[in-house]
Structure formats: C-alpha cells, structure tokens
C-alpha positions in Angstrom: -18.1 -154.9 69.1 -15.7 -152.0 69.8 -13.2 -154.8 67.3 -15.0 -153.7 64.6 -16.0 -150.7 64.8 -12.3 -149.9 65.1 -11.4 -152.2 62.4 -14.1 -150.2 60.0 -12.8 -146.9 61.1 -9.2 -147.9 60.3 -10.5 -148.8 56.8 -12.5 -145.8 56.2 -11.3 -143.5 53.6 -8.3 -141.2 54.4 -8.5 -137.9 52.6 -6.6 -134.5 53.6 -8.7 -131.1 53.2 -8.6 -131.1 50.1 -10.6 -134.2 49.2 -7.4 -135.9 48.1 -6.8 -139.5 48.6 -4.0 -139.6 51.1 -1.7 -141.2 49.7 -1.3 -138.1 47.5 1.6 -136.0 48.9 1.0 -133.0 46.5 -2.8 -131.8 45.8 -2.0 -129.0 43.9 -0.3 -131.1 41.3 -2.2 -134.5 41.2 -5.6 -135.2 40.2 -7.6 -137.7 41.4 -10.9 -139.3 41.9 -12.5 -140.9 45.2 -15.1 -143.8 44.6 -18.2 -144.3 46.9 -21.9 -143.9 47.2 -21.0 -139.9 46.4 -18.1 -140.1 43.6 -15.7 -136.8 44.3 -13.5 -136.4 41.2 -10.8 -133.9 40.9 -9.1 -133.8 37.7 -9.3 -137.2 36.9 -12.8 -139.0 35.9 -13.8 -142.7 36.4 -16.1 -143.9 33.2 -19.0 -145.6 35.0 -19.9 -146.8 32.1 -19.6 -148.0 28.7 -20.2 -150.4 25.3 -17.8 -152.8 28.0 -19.4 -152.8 30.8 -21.0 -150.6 33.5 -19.7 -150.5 36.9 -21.7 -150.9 40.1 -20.7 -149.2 43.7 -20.6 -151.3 46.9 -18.7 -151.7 50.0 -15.8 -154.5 50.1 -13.6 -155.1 53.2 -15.1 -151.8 55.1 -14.3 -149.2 52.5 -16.6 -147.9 49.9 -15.7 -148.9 46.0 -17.0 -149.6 42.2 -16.7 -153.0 41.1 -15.9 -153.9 37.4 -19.0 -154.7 35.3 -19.5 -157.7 33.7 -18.4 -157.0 29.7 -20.8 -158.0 27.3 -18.5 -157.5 24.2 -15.5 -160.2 25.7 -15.3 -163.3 24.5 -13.1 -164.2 27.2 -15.1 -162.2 30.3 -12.3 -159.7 30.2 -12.8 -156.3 31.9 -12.1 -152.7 31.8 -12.3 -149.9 34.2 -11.5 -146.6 32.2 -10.5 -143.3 33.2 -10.1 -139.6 31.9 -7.8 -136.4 32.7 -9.8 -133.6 32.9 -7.4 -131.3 34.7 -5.8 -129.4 31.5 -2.4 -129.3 32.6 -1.8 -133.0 32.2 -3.5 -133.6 28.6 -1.4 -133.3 25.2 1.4 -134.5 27.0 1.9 -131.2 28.9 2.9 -133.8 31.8 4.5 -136.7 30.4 6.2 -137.6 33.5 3.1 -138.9 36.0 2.5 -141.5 38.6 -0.8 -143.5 37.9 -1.5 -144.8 41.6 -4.8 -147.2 41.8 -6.3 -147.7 45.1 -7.5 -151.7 45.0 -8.8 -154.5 46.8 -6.8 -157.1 46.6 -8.9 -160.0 46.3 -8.6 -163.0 44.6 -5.2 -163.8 42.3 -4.4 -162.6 39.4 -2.5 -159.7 37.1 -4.0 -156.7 36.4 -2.6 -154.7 33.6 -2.8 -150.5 33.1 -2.6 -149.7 29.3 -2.4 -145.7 28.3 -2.6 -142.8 25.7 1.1 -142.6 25.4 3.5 -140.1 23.2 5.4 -143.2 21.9 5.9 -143.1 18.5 7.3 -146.5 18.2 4.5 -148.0 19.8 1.4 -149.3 18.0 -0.9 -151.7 18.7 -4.3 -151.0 16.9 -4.5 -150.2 13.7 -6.6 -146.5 13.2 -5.3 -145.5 16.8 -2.6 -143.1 16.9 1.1 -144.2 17.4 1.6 -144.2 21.5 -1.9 -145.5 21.8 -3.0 -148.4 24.4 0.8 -148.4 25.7 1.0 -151.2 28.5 2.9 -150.1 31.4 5.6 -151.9 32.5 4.6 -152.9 35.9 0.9 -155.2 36.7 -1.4 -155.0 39.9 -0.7 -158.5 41.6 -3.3 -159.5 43.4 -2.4 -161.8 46.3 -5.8 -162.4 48.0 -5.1 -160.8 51.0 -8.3 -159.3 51.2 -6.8 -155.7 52.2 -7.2 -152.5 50.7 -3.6 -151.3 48.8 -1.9 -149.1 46.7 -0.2 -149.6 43.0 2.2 -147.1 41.7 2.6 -147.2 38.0 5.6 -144.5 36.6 5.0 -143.5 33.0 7.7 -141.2 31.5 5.4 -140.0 28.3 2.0 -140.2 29.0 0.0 -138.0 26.2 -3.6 -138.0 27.4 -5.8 -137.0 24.6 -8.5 -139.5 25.0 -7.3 -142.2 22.3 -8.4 -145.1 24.2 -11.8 -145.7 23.5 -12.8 -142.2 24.1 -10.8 -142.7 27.8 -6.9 -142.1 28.9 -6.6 -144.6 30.7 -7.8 -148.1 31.3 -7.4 -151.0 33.7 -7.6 -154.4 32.4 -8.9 -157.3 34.7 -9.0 -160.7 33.1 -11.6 -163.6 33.2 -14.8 -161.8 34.5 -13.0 -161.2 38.4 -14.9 -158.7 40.6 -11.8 -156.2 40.7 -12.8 -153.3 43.3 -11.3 -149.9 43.7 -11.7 -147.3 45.7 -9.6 -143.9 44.6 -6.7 -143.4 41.3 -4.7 -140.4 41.4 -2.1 -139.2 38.8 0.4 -137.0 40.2 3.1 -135.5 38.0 6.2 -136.6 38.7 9.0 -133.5 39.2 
C-alpha cells in the first residue's frame, strides 16, 4: 500500500510557484500549458478540439493527461493534437529561437512528428498556406513503450507563430489512431 502511494506521488505533477511545468528552468521567458481535470495554461493553449478530433482528459500511469481524439476526417486514423502561443512576445517571429518541449507518455511504439508555423521561406508544403508553413522539425517523439512519463525537446531556429496551421501554431502528429497522452508543452525561448 505505502508502494503505491509513493509510486503515485512520484508521478504527480511537478510545478514550481509559478504553475510552470518543472522542467521549465526560466518562467519568465517560457510559456506553457499543464493538462488535467483543471487545464492551467500560460502563454501557450492546447486546442481541445477541432474539425480533427476532440480530445478527452484521463489519468495514464498516475499523472493526469488529454488523450488524442479519434479523427473523423483521416483516412488513415491519423491524429493531431494542436497548440497556440498566446503570450505576444513569441508570435510574428519575435522569438524565432524556442524550445518546443512535450511532456508524453510513452506508450506503445511509434514516431511522433511536430510540424510548425515557421519563417522559412524556402519551405512549402500546402498550397494557399504561407511559405514556412507546416515545417516538420527535425527531430520525432520515439515512443519506446516504456510506459513512463518523459520529456521531448524539439529546437526550432525560426519559428513564426501566427496561427497558419489550421488556425493553430503548432501541431503534433500521431499516426494510425494510437492513444498518444500528454500531460504539459512548454516553449521556452532559447537565448
């Protein structure tokens, strides 16, 4: 008995005073959102919902998350989790230099990839979206099925962040209908 409630109070979510997600050295320049049962967002916003799916909270592995919603537009039971910066100093590339860090289960195997409103005016990949739009980053979430909470840094040197992507800044994309959890994302500018 005491086993586990140890084990669930090692898993509970670690935030300093400010609300941050600990993993986030510097508050005053990082925003970030916390998923549970009561959402705190700071600077950053996690869609709950949209035309590709809506999201659902739970608890996975002692720590409270969202899950990715099933998408009713994928032929191929893809998914997408999105996110928005609200915080002003990090939109119209203000602060291209960031770290995107995604707080995730890792559960089940696979390769989950981060695409995002970038300033790249070589890139295009949709036609109608802006040049820099839907930019891949370079680095994938590999999940490993250890069934443990971890961390993902993602360093983009020209992020943009004015909403091209659907609407959104960012967006996760889990392949082939998985239940992908996460718990917190943070972007932190990078000095």
């Amino acid at each position: 008995m005491l086993a586990a409630v140890l084990a669930a109070a090692a898993g509970a979510r670690a935030q300093d005073k400010s609300g941050a997600p600990s993993y986030v050295k510097d508050a005053a320049n990082a925003a970030w959102t916390v998923l549970g049962k009561k959402p705190v967002e700071k600077g950053l916003a996690f869609v709950y919902e949209t035309g590709e799916g809506k999201h659902s909270p739970g608890t996975k592995a002692g720590k409270e998350c969202w899950v990715a919603g099933e998408n009713p537009a994928s032929q191929d039971a893809a998914r997408y989790m999105y996110f928005n910066l609200v915080n002003k100093a990090f939109k119209n590339s203000k602060t291209p230099k960031v770290d995107i860090i995604i707080e995730y289960l890792d559960e089940g195997e696979a390769e989950i990839g981060l695409v995002y409103d970038s300033s790249d005016q070589e890139f295009s990949l949709v036609e109608g979206y802006p040049m820099g739009t839907w930019k891949p980053a370079e680095d994938k979430i590999v999940l490993e099925d250890t069934g443990k909470w971890k961390t993902m840094t993602f360093h983009i040197e020209d992020a943009r962040f004015e909403n091209n992507c659907n609407g959104a800044d960012i967006r996760l994309e889990i392949p082939g209908g998985m239940d992908f959890a996460i718990s917190s994302a943070a972007v932190v500018k990078v000095k």
